[in-house]
DOLUMKOL-979036 format. One record per residue (C-alpha): residue number from 0; x, y, z. Coordinates in steps of 0.5 Angstrom, whole numbers, plus 2048, in hexadecimal, padded with zeros to 3 digits. Layout:
(atom NUM (X Y Z))
...
This chain:
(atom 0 (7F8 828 83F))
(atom 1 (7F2 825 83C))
(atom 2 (7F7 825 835))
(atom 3 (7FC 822 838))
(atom 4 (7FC 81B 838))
(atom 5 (802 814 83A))
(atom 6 (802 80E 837))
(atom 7 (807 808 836))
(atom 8 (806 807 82F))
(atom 9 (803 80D 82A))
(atom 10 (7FF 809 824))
(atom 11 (7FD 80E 81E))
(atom 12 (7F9 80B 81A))
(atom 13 (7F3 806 81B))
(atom 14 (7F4 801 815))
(atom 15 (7F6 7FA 815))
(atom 16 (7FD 7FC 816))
(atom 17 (7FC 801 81C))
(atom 18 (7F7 7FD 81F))
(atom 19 (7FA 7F7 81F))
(atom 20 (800 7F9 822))
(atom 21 (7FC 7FD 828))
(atom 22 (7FA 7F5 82A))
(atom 23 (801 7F3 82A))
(atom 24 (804 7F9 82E))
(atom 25 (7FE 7FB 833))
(atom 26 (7FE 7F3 836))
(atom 27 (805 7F6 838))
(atom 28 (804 7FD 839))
(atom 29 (800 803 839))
(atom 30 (7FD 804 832))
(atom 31 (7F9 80B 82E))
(atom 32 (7F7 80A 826))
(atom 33 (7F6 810 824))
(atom 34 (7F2 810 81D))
(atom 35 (7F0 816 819))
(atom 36 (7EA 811 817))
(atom 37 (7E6 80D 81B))
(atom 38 (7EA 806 81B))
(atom 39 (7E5 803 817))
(atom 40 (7E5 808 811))
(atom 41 (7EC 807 80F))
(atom 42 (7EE 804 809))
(atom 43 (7F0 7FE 80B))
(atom 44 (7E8 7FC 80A))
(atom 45 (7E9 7FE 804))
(atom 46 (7ED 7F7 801))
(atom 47 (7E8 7F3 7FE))
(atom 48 (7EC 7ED 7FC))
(atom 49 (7F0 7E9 801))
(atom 50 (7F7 7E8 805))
(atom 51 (7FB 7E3 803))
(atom 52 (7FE 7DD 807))
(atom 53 (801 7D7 806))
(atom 54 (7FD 7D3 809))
(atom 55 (7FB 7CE 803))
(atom 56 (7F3 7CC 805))
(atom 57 (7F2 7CB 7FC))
(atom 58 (7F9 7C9 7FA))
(atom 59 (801 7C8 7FC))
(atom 60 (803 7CE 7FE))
(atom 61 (80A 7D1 803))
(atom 62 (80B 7D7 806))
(atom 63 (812 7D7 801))
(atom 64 (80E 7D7 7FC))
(atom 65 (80A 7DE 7FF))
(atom 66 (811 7E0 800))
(atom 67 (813 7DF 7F9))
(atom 68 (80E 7E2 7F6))
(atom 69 (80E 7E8 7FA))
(atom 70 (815 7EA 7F8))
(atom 71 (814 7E7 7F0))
(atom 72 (80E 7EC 7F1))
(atom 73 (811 7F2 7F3))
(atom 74 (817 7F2 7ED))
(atom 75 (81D 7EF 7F3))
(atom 76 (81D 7F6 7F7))
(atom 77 (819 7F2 7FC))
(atom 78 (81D 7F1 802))
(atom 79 (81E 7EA 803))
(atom 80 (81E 7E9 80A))
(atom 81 (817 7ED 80C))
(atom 82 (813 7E9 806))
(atom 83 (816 7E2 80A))
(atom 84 (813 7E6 810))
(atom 85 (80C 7E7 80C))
(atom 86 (80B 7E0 809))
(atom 87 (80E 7DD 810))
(atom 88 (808 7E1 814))
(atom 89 (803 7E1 80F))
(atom 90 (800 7DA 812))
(atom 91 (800 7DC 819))
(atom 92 (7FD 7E3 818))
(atom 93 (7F7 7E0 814))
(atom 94 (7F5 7DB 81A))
(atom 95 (7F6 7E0 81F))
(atom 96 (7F1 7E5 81B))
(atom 97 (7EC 7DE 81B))
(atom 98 (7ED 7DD 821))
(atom 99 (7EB 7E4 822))
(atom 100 (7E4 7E3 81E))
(atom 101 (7E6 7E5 818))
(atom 102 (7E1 7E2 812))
(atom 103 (7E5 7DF 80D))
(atom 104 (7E2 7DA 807))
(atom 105 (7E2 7D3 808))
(atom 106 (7E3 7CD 804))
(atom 107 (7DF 7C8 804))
(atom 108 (7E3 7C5 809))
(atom 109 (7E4 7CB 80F))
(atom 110 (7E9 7CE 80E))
(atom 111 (7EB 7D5 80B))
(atom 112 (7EA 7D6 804))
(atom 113 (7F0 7D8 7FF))
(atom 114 (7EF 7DC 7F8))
(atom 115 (7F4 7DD 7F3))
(atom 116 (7F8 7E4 7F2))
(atom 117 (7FD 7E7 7EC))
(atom 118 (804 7E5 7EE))
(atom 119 (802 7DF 7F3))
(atom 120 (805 7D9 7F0))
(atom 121 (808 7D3 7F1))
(atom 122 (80C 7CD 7EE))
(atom 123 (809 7CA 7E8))
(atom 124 (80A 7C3 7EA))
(atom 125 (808 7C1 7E2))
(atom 126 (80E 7C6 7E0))
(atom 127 (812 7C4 7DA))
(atom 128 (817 7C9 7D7))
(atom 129 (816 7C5 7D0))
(atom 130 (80F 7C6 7D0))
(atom 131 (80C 7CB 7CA))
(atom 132 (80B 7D2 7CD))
(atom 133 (805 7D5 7CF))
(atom 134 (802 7CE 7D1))
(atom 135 (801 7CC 7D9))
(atom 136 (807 7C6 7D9))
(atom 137 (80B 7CD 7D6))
(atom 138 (809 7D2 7DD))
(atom 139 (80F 7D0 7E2))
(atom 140 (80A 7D3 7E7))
(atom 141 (803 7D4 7E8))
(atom 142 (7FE 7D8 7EC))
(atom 143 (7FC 7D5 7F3))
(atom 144 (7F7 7D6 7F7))
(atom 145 (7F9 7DB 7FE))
(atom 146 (7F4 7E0 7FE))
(atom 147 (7F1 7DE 805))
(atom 148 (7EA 7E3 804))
(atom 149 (7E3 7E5 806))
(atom 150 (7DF 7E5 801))
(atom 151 (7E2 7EC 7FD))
(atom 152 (7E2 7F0 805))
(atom 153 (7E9 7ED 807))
(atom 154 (7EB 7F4 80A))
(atom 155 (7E5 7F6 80D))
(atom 156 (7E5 7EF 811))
(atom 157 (7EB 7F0 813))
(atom 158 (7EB 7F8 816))
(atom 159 (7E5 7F5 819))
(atom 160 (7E8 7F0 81D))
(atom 161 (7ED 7F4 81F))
(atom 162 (7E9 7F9 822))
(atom 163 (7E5 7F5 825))
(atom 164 (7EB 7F1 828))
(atom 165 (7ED 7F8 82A))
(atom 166 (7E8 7FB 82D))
(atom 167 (7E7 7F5 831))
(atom 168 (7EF 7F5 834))
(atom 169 (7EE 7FB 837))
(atom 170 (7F2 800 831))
(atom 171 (7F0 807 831))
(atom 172 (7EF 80A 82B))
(atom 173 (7EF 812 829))
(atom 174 (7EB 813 823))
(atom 175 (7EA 818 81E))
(atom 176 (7F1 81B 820))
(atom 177 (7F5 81D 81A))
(atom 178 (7FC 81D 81B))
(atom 179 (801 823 81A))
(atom 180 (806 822 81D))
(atom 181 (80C 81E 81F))
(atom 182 (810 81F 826))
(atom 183 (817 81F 826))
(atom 184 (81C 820 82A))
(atom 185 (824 81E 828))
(atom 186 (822 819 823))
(atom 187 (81E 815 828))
(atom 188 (816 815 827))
(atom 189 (813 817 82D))
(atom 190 (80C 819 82A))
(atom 191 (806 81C 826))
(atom 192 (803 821 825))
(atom 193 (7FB 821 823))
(atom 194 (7F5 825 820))
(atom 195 (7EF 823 824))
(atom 196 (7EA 824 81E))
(atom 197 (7E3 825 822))
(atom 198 (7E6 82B 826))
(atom 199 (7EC 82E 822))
(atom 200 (7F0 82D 828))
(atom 201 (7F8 82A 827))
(atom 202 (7FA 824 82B))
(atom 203 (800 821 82E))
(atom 204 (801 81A 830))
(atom 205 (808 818 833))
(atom 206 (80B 811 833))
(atom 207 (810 80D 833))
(atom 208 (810 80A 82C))
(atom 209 (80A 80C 827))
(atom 210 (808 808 820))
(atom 211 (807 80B 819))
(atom 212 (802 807 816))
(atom 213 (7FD 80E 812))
(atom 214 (7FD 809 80C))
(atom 215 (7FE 80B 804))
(atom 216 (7FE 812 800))
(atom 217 (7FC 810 7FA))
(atom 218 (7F6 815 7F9))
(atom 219 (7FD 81A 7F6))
(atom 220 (7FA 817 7F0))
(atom 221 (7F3 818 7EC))
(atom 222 (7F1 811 7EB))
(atom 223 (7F2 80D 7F2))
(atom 224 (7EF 807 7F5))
(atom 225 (7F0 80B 7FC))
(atom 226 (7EC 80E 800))
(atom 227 (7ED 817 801))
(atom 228 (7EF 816 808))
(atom 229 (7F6 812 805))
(atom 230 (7FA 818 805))
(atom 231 (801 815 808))
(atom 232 (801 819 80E))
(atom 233 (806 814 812))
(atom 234 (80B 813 80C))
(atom 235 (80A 81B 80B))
(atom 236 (80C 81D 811))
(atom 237 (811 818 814))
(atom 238 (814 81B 80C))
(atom 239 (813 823 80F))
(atom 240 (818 822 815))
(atom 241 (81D 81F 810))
(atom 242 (81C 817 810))
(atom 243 (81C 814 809))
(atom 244 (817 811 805))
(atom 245 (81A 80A 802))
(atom 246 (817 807 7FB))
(atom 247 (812 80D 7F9))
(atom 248 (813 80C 7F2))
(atom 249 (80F 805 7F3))
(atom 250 (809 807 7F2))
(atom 251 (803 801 7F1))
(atom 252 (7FE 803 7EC))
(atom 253 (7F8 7FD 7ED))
(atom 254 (7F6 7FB 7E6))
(atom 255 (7EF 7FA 7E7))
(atom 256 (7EC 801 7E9))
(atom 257 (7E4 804 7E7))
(atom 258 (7E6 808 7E1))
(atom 259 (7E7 80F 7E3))
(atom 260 (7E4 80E 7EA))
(atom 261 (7EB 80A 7EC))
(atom 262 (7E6 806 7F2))
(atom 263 (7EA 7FE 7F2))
(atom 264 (7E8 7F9 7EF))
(atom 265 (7EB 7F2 7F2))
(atom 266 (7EF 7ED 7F0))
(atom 267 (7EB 7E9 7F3))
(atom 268 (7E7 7EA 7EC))
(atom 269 (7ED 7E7 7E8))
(atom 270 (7EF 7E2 7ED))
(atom 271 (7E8 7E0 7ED))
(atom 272 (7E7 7DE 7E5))
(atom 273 (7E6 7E6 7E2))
(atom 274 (7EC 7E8 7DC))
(atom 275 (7ED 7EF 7DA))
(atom 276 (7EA 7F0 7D2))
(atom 277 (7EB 7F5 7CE))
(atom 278 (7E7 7F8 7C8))
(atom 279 (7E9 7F2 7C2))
(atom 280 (7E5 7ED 7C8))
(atom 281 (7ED 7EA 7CA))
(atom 282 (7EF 7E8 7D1))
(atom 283 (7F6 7ED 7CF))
(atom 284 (7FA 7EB 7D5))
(atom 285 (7FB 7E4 7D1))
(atom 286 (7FF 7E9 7CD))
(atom 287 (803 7EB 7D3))
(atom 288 (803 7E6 7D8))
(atom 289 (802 7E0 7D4))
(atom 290 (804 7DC 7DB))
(atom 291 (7FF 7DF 7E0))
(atom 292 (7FB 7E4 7DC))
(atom 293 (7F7 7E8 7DF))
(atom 294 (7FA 7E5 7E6))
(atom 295 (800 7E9 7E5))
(atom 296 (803 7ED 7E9))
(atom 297 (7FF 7F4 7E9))
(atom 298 (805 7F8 7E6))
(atom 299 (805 7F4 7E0))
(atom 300 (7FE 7F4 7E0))
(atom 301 (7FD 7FB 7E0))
(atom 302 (802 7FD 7DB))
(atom 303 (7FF 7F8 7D6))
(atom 304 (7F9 7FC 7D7))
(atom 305 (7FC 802 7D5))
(atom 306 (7FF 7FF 7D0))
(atom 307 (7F8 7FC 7CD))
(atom 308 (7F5 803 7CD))
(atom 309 (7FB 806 7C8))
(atom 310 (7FB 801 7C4))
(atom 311 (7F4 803 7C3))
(atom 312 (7F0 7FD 7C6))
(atom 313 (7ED 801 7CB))
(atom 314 (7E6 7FF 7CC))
(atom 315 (7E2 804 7C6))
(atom 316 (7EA 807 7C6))
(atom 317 (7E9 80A 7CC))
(atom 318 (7EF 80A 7D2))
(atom 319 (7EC 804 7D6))
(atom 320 (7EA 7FD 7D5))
(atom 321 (7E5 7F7 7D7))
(atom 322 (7E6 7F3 7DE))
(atom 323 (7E1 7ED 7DD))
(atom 324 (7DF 7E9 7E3))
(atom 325 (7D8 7E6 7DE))
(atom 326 (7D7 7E0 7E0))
(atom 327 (7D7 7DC 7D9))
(atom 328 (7DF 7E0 7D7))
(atom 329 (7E1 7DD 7DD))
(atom 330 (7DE 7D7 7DB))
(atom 331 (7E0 7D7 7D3))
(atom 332 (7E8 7DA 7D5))
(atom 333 (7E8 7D4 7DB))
(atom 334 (7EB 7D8 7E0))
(atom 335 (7E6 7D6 7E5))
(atom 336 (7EA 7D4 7EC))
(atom 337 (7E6 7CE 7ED))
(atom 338 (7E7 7CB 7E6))
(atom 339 (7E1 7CA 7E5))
(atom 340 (7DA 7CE 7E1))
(atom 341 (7D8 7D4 7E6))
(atom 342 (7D1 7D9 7E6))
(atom 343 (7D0 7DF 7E8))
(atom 344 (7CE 7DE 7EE))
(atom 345 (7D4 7DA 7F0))
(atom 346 (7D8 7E1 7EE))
(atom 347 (7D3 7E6 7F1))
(atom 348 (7D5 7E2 7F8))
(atom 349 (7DB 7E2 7F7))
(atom 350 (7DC 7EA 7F5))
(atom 351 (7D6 7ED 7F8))
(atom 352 (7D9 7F4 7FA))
(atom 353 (7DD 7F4 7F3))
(atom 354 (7D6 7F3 7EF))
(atom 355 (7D3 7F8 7F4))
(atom 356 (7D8 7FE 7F2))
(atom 357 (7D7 7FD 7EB))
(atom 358 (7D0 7FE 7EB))
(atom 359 (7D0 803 7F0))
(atom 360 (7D5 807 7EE))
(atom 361 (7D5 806 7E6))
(atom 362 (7CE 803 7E6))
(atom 363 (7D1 7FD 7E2))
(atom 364 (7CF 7F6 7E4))
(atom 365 (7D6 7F1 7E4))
(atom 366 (7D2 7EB 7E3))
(atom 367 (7CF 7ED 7DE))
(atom 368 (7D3 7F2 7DA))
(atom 369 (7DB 7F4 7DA))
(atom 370 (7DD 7F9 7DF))
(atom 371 (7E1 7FF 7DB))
(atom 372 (7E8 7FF 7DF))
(atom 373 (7EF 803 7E0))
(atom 374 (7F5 802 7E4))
(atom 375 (7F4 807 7EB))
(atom 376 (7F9 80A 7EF))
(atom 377 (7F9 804 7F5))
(atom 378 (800 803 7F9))
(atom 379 (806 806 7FB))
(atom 380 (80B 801 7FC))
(atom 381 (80F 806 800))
(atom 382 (80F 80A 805))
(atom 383 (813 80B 80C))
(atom 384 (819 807 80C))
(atom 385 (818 801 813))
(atom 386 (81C 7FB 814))
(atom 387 (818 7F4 815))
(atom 388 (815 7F6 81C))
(atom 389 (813 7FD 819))
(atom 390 (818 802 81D))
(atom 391 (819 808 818))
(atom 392 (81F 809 814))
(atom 393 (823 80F 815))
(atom 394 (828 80E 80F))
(atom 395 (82A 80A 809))
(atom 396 (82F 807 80E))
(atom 397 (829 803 812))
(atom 398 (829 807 818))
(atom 399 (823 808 81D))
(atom 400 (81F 80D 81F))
(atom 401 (81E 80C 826))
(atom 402 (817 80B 828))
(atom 403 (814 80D 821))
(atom 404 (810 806 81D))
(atom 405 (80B 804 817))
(atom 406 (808 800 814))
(atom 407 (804 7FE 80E))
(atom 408 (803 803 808))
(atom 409 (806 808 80C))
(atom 410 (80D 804 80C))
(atom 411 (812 800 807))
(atom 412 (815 7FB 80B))
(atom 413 (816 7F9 805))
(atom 414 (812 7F3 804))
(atom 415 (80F 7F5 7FD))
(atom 416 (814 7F8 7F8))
(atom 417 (812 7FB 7F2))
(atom 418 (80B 7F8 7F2))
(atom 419 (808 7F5 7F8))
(atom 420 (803 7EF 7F7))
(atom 421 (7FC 7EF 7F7))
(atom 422 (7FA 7EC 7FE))
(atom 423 (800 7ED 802))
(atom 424 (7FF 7F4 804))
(atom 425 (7FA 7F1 80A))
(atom 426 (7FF 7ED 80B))
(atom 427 (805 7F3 80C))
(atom 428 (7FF 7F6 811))
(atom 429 (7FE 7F0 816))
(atom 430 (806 7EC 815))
(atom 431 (80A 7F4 815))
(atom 432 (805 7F8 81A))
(atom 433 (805 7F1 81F))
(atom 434 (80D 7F1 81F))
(atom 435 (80C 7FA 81F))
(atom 436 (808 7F9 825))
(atom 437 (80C 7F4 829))
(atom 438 (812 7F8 828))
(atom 439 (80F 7FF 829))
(atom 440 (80D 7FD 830))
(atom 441 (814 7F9 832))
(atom 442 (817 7FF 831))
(atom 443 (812 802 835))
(atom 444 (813 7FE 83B))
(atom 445 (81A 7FF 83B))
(atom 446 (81A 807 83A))
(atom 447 (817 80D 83E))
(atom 448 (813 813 83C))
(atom 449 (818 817 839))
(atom 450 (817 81E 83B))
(atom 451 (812 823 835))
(atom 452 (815 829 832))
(atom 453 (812 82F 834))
(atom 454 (80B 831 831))
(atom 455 (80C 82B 82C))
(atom 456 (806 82D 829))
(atom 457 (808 833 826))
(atom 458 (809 832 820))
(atom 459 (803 82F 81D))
(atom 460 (800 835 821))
(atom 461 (804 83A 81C))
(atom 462 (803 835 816))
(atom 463 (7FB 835 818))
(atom 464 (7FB 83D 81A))
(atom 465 (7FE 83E 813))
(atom 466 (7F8 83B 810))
(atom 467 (7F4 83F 814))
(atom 468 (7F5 845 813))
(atom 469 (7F7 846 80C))
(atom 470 (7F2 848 807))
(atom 471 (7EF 843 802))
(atom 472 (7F4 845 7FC))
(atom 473 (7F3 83F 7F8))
(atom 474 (7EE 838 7F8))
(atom 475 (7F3 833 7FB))
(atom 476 (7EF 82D 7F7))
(atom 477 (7F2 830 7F1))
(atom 478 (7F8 82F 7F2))
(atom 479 (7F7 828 7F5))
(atom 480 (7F3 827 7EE))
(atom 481 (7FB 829 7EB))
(atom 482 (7FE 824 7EF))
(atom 483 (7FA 81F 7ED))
(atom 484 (7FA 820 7E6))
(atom 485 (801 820 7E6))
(atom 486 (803 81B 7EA))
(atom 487 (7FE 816 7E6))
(atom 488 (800 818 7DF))
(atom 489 (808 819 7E0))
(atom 490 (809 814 7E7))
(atom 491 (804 80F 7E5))
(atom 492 (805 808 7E1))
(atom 493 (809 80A 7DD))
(atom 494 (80F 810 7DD))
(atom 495 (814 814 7D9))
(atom 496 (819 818 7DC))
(atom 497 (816 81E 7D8))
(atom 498 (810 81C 7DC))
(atom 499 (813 81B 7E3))
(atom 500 (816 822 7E2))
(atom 501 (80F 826 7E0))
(atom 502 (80C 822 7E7))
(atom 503 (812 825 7EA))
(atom 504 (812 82C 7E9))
(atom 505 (80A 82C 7EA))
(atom 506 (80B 82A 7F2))
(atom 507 (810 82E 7F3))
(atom 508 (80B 834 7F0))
(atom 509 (806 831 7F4))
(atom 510 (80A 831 7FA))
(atom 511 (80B 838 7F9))
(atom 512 (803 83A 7F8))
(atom 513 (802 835 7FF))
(atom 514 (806 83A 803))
(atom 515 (801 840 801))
(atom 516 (7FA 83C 802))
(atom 517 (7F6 83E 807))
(atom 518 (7EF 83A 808))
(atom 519 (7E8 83E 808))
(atom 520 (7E5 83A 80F))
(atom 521 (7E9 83D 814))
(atom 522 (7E5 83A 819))
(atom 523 (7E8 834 81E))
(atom 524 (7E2 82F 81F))
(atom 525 (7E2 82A 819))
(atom 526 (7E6 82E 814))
(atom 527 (7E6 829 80F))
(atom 528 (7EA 82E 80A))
(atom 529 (7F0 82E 80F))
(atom 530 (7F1 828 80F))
(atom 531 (7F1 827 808))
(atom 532 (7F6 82D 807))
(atom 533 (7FA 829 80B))
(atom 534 (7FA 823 808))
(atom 535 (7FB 827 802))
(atom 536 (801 829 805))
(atom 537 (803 821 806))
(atom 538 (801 81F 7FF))
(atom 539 (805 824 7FD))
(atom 540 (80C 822 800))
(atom 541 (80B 81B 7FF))
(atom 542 (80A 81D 7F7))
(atom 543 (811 820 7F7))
(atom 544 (814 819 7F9))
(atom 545 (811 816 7F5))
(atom 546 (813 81A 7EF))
(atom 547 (81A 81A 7F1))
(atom 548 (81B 813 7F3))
(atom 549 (818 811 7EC))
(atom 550 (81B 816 7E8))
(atom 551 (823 813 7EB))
(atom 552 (821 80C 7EA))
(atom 553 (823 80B 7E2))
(atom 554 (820 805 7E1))
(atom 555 (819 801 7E1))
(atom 556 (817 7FC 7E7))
(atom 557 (811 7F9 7E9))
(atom 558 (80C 7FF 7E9))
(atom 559 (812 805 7E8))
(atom 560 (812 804 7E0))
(atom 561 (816 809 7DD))
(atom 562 (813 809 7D5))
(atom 563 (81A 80D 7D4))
(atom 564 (81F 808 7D8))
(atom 565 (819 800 7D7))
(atom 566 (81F 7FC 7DA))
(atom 567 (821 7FA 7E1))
(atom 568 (828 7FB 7E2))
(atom 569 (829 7F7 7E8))
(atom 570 (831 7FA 7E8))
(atom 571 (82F 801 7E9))
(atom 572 (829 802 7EE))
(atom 573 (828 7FA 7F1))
(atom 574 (827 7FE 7F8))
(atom 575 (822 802 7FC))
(atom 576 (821 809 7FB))
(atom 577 (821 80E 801))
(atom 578 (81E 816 800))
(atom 579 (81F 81B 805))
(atom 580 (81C 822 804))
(atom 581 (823 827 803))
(atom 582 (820 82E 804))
(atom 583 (819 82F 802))
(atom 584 (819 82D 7FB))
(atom 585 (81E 828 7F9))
(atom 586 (81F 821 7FC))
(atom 587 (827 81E 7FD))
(atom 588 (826 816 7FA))
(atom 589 (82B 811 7FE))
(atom 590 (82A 808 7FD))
(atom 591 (82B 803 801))
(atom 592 (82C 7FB 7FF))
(atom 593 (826 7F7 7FE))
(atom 594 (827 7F1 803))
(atom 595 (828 7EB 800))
(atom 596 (829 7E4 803))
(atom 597 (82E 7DF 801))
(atom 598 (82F 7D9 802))
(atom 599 (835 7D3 801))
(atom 600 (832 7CE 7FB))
(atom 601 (838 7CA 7F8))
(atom 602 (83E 7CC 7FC))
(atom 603 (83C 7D3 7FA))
(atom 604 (838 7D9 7FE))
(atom 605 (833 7DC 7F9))
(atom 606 (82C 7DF 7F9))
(atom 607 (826 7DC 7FB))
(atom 608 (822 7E0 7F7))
(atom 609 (826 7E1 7F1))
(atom 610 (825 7E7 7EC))
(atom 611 (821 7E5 7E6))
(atom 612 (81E 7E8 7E0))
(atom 613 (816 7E8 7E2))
(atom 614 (813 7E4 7DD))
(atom 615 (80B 7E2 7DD))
């Protein structure tokens, strides 16, 4: 039949990750991406600043140094051994996309260009513990240059050029496909199940092995840097059929966000010589980083924004403050990169998109005026639980899901702990979805189609049908605006337990309501409010997570600060949290133990990356 369809390797999603995991698997085997969007409209186009790599074209720099701060940056939950493997493979990947034609920047000399990001340091060679504190000689480490970039369209190359590279090898793309279901058949994967949006119709697609790769979820809240289509429809799903949910407490707030409207505004701002004020004129994160300043990582930065504006020093009183990129700041605080005075020609190249949203969407003009600011709903840290070649756990034991993968947002490798460092989710794309796709086709090539479940689309056809048919009772749109509010105001920067109940009861009452909702278009062609329902439906499930997983871990770490428990207690949750959906509106929570390498120093086995108090 013309809904039938047969590949080696099924890809969902069209971002960095699924598109380069469709270039590894299809060299090997037959390969389908099946995307909701078209390839070129999926966030990964969206990150502006860079992707980091060790690749020391400015100053010395080493992949070790990429792998200490990755796990430093994500408050020790960071799996040391995939962090290894993402620094290591970080050099390679960045010049197999040059080879492949991406535009980076140039220095002078030719080579790939580097910026400064928050959290990427190295050894400060003049460091002197004696030195008196906040002088230059007193920083045992200092911000370096890894960010490799075009201009402030980095993920917009880099989706380019994947999809030109996979156009040109031949890989078949189904676009506009929403997803709505998973195939499986005695714990192994064998499947997906497909809305085509055009004409209403479901699809199957058959397959040995099929890659998660639907990106992040972070439209659950109501300020978010991501697009409406970021509803989390993979982790959704994968969490319905009784997989966990790893790390979903850890959810990144990026501090420099357009005020109200929550569209991004790069670290590559600060990396570049921008500092973040407030009303009384100050740089205020000398107050508290006064190591790396704005150039901490993005959970300091963005509790420290929050802290501002309680304090009063909000601009004009206000819950915001200024991101100034002006020339003549970045040239009276000296935070140019280049050490040396910069006009505002030299920022408006360097940041031309940045510039443009501002004026564009807030009618402000960055090179002239400072740009109002506030933390956003960004990054999820957590996701579907995977191993370092991507294949899905089943369980907090480490057992697999035979022929089920993700990748990038959609996946906890766990590569980013508790807070992920800006500039190496580009990074987690190319490195973990290169690996995902090179497994997914060996298990492939050594497996036979697995035969169907008889009418595997029936239950999205019931799910769908249900939609259809009942009355339009209620706008769904307000009960997203519910959930958003909520999850912004009790799962957001800060949390109390008092708080994190409030969210609780609010999800579980909009599941409830969920179950009743009929949509007014009953129509199959193009039904857009469909589709929105159901990404409602995923939201929803991934909130419930979420707030229970929040809600059991009693301490604060990386971007999880619990105002009622500030301290981290390594003694009690140094592990990975694992949700799983027990009933329809209660979650059973398990944990499994951070990998940590040890090493033999002094006759003694200890750990590479020692736990430390993080001090900037």
């Amino acid at each position: 039949m013309n809904n039938y369809h047969r590949f080696d390797c099924v890809i969902v999603g069209a971002g960095g990750a699924g598109m380069m995991a469709a270039l590894e698997a299809s060299q090997r085997v037959g390969t389908a991406v099946v995307s909701k969007l078209y390839p070129t409209r999926s966030h990964t186009g969206a990150a502006q600043g860079g992707i980091a790599a060790a690749l020391a074209n400015l100053e010395d720099d080493s992949w070790e140094n990429h792998a200490y701060d990755t796990i430093k940056g994500g408050d020790f939950l960071v799996d040391q051994t995939a962090a290894e493997i993402l620094a290591r493979d970080a050099v390679e990947c960045i010049y197999q996309l040059e080879h492949w034609g991406l535009p980076f920047d140039r220095t002078p000399a030719g080579k790939i260009s580097q910026r400064r990001f928050g959290g990427h340091t190295k050894p400060n060679p003049d460091y002197d513990p004696s030195a008196p504190p906040g002088s230059p000689n007193a920083r045992p480490r200092v911000p370096v240059m890894r960010s490799c970039h075009s201009a402030d369209r980095t993920g917009h190359m880099i989706l380019q050029t994947l999809y030109q590279q996979c156009i040109k090898q031949g890989v078949t793309f189904f676009d506009e496909f929403h997803m709505t279901d998973l195939i499986l058949v005695d714990g192994e994967c064998r499947g997906i199940v497909a809305l085509e949006i055009a004409t209403g119709q479901l699809h199957v697609f058959h397959a040995k092995s099929v890659l998660l790769a639907t990106g992040g979820f972070g439209r659950m809240f109501k300020v978010s840097s991501n697009a409406y289509a970021l509803t989390g429809d993979g982790p959704a799903i994968a969490y319905q059929h009784g997989l966990p949910l790893e790390d979903m407490e850890f959810f990144q707030f990026h501090p420099t966000g357009i005020y109200r409207l929550g569209i991004l505004l790069s670290e590559a701002c600060r990396g570049d010589g921008g500092v973040m004020i407030n009303d009384q004129g100050e740089r205020f994160m000398e107050r508290y980083a006064p190591n790396l300043k704005d150039l901490a990582s993005r959970d300091v930065c963005s509790r420290s924004i929050y802290q501002e504006v309680r304090a009063g020093r909000g601009i004009g009183g206000k819950d915001y403050v200024y991101l100034d990129i002006r020339a003549e700041t970045i040239n009276r605080f000296g935070t140019s990169p280049t050490g040396k005075p910069v006009d505002h020609r030299w920022v408006e190249s360097r940041l031309p998109d940045i510039i443009d949203f501002s004026r564009t969407y807030l009618g402000v003009d960055p090179i002239r005026e400072p740009v109002p600011i506030q933390p956003t709903a960004h990054y999820a840290m957590g996701g579907l639980p995977t191993d370092i070649d991507g294949r899905v756990l089943r369980d907090e034991t480490g057992a697999i899901v035979p022929g089920l993968y993700a990748a990038g947002e959609s996946a906890c490798v766990s590569v980013h702990g508790a807070n992920r460092l800006g500039t190496n989710s580009l990074v987690d794309l190319v490195v973990f979805g290169r690996r995902s796709g090179r497994d997914m086709a060996r298990y492939a090539r050594d497996h036979d189609f697995k035969p169907l479940p008889p009418k595997p689309e029936a239950a999205s056809h019931a799910k769908i049908r249900g939609f259809l048919e009942r009355p339009r009772n209620y706008p769904w749109v307000k009960l997203r605006d519910r959930l958003q509010h909520v999850m912004m105001d009790d799962c957001g920067v800060y949390r109390t337990g008092e708080g994190l109940e409030r969210a609780r009861r609010e999800v579980a009452s909009l599941k409830e309501q969920y179950a009743t909702l009929g949509v007014q278009d009953k129509g199959s062609v193009f039904n857009t409010g469909l589709l929105e329902v159901l990404e409602f439906g995923n939201l929803l499930d991934l909130a419930e997570a979420t707030v229970a997983s929040a809600l059991a871990r009693t301490e604060s770490r990386g971007a999880h600060s619990r105002e009622d428990f500030p301290d981290r207690d390594d003694s009690r949750f140094f592990a990975h949290s694992f949700a799983f959906r027990d009933g329809p509106d209660s979650v059973r929570l398990a944990y499994r133990d951070v990998d940590v390498i040890y090493i033999e120093k002094d006759g003694q086995r200890q750990p590479k990356y020692p736990l430390e108090i993080r001090k900037y």
